[in-house]
C-alpha positions as CSV (number, residue, x, y, z in Angstrom):
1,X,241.2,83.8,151.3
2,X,238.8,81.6,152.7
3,X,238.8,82.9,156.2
4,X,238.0,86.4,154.2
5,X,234.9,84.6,152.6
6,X,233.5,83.4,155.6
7,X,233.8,86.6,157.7
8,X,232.3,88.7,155.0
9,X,230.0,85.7,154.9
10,X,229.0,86.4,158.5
11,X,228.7,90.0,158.3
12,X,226.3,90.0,155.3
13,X,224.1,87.5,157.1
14,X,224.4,90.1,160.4
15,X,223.6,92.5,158.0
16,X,220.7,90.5,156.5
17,X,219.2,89.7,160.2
18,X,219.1,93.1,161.0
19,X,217.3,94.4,158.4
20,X,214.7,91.6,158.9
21,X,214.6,92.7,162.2
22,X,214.1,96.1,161.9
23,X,211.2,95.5,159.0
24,X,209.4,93.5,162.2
25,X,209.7,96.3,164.1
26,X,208.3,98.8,161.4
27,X,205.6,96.3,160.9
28,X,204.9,96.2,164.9
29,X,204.8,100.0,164.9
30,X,202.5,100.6,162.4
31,X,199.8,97.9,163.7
32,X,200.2,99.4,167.0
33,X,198.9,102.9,165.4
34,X,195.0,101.2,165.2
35,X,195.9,98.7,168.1
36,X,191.5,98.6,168.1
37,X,191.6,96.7,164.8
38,X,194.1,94.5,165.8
39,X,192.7,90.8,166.3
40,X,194.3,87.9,167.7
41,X,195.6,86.2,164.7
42,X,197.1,89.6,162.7
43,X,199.1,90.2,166.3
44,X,200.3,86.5,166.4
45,X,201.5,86.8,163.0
46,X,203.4,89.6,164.4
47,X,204.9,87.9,167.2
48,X,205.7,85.2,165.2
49,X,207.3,86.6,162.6
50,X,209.2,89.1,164.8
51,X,210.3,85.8,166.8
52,X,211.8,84.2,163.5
53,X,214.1,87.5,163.4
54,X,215.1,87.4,166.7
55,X,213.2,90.9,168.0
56,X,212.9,90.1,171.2
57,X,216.6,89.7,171.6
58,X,216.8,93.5,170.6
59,X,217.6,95.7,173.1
60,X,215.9,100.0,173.7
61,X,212.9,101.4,171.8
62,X,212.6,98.6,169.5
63,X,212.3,95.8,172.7
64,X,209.9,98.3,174.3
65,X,207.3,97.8,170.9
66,X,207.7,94.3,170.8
67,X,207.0,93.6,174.6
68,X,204.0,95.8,173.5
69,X,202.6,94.0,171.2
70,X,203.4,90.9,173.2
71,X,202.0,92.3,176.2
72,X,198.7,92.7,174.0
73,X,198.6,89.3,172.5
74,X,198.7,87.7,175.8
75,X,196.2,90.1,177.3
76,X,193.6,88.8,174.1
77,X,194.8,85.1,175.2
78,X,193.8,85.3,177.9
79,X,190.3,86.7,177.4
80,X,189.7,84.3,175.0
81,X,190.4,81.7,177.1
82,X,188.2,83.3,179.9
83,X,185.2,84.3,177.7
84,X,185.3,79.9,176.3
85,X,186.3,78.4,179.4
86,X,183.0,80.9,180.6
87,X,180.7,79.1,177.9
88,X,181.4,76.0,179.2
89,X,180.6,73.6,182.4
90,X,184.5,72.7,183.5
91,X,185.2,74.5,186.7
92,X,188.7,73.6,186.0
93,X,189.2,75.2,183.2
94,X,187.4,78.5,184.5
95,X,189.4,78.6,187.2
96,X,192.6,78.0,184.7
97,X,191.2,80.4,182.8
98,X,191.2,83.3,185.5
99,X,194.5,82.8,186.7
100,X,195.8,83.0,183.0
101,X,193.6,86.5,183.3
102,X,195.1,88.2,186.4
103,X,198.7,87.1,185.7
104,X,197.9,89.0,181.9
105,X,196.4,91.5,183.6
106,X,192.8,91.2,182.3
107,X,190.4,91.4,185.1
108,X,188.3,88.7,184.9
109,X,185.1,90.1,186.0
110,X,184.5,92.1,182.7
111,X,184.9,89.6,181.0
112,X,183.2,86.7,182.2
């Protein structure tokens, strides 16, 4: 009876995951319809919470929106990073701060 508890146990916390998984998703999706309202911090609470779920272990369509919007965060990292590192006088961190660029894909010519 107790090995019955346990794997209905398991399959309503599967259950439970999944649904929290799919809710990050449908949360992803509908940020990405404005993605030019989208600032840093609302798509790190994205990421984040879509993390906690386990999102990116998800597999199809669903993987495809969150390497998206992760693909976007990283992008706005990075040109953060270029745009202060830019401001200030450490070559070091300029430099750091292009290479972060290219490797996101943000050319670091418009932004700097």
């Amino acid at each position: 009876e107790a090995q019955k508890v346990g794997v209905a146990q398991d399959l309503l916390d599967e259950g439970i995951r999944r649904i929290q998984q799919l809710k990050a998703v449908a949360q992803i999706r509908e940020a990405l319809k404005d993605m030019a309202k989208l600032t840093l911090g609302v798509i790190e609470d994205l990421v984040s919470t879509a993390d906690a779920v386990g999102v990116g272990e998800l597999t199809g369509e669903s993987k495809q929106v969150y390497d998206t919007v992760v693909k976007r965060r990283d992008k706005m990292r990075a040109e953060k990073q270029l745009r202060n590192a830019a401001k200030g006088q450490d070559v070091f961190a300029l430099l750091a701060a292009i290479q972060t660029a290219e490797k996101a894909g943000v050319d670091p010519k418009k932004i700097a």
